[in-house]
C-alpha positions as CSV (number, residue, x, y, z in Angstrom):
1,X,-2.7,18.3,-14.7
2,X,-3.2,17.9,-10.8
3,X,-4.9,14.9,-9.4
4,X,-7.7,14.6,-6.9
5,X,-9.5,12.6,-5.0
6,X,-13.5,12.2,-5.5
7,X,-16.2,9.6,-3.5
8,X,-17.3,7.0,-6.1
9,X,-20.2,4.1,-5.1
10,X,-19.2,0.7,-6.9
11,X,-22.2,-1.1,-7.7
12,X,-22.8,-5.1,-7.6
13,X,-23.6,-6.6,-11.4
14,X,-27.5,-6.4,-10.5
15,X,-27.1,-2.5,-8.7
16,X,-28.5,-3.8,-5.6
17,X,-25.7,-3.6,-3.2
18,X,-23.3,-0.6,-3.7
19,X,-19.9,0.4,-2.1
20,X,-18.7,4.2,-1.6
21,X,-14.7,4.5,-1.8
22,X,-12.7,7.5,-2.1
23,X,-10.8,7.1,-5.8
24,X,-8.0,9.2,-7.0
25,X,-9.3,10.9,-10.7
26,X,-7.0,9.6,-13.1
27,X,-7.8,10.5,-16.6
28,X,-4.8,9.1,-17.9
29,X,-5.8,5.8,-17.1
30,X,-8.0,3.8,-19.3
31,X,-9.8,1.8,-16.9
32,X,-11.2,2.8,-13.4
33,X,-9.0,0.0,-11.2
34,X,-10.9,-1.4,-7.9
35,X,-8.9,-3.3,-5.0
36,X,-10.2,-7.1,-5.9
37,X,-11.4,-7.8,-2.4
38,X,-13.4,-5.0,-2.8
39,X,-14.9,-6.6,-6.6
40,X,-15.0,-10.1,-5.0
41,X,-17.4,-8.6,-2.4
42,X,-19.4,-7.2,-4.5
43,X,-19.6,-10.6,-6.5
44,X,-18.3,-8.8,-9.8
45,X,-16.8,-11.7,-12.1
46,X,-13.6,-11.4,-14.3
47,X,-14.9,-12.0,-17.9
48,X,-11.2,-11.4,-19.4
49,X,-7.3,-10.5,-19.0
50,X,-5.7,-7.8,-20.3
51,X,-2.2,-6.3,-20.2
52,X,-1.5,-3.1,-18.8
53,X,1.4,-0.3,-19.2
54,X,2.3,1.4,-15.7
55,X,3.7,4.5,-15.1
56,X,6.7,3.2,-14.9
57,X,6.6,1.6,-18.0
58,X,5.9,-1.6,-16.6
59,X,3.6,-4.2,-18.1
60,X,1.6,-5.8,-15.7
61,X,-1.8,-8.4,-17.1
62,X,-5.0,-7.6,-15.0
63,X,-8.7,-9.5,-14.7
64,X,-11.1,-7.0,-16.3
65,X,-15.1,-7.4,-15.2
66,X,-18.0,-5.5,-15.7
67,X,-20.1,-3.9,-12.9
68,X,-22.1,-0.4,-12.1
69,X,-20.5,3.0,-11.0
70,X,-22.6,5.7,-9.6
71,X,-20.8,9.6,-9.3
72,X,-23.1,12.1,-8.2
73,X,-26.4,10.7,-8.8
74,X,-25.5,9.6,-12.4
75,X,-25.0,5.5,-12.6
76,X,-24.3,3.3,-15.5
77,X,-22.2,0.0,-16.5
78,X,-18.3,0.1,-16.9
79,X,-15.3,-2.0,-16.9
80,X,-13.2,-2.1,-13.8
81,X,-9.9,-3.4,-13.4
82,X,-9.1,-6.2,-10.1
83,X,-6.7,-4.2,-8.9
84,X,-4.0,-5.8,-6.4
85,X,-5.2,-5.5,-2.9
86,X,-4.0,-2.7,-0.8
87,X,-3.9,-0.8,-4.6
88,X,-5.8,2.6,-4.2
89,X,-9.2,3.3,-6.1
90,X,-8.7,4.7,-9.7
91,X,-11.4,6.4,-11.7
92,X,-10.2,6.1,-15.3
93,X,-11.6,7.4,-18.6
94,X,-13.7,4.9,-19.8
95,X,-15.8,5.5,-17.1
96,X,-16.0,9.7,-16.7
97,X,-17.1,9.6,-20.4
98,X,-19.6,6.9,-19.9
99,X,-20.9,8.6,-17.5
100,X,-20.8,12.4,-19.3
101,X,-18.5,13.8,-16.9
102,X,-14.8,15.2,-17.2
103,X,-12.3,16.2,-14.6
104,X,-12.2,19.8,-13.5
105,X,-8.5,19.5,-11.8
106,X,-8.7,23.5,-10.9
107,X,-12.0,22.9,-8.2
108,X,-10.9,19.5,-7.7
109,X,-14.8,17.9,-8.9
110,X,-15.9,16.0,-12.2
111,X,-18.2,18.0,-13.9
112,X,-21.2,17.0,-16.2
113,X,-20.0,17.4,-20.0
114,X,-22.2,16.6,-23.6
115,X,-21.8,13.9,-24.9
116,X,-20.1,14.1,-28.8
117,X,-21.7,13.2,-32.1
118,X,-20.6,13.0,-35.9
119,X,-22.8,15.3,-37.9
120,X,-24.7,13.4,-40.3
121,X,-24.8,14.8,-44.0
């Protein structure tokens, strides 16, 4: 799959003050991973550490927090990752599908998607 580029608004923890930054779609990261100066501005707290796999098979441990993404008019909590600074914007998984969108690599756009349930007997 190709990847693409996409504007994304990061969002402080109360949704007041939000931050547009061109982020490279990435569904096969987890997390979406935002440049820590960018977090620390924003006044999004670490709440935890976790280790990470790179592409290059790297492990690498990274503050995780909790803050609000907004993609074409839809908005809701996600995780982020405090990226190192200079890093590029990533928009992972977690967030596309907590927001009901998937990645449409052909036109180069996120596109809304339903959300999946288990049918109850």
């Amino acid at each position: 799959m190709g990847t693409f580029r996409i504007e994304i608004e990061i969002g402080d923890p109360t949704a007041r003050r939000w931050q547009r930054v061109e982020a490279l779609v990435d569904t096969g990261a987890t997390y979406t991973s935002v440049p820590r100066p960018l977090l620390e501005a924003l006044e999004v707290a670490p709440h935890a550490r976790k280790t990470f796999e790179l592409t290059d098979g790297r492990r690498v441990e990274r503050d995780i927090g909790r803050t609000w993404i907004r993609i074409a008019g839809n908005t809701e909590m996600t995780l982020v990752v405090f990226a190192e600074a200079g890093n590029f914007p990533l928009l992972g998984a977690y967030a596309l599908e907590g927001l009901g969108l998937a990645a449409d690599p052909v036109n180069r756009r996120v596109v809304p998607v339903p959300g999946l349930l288990l049918a109850a007997r």
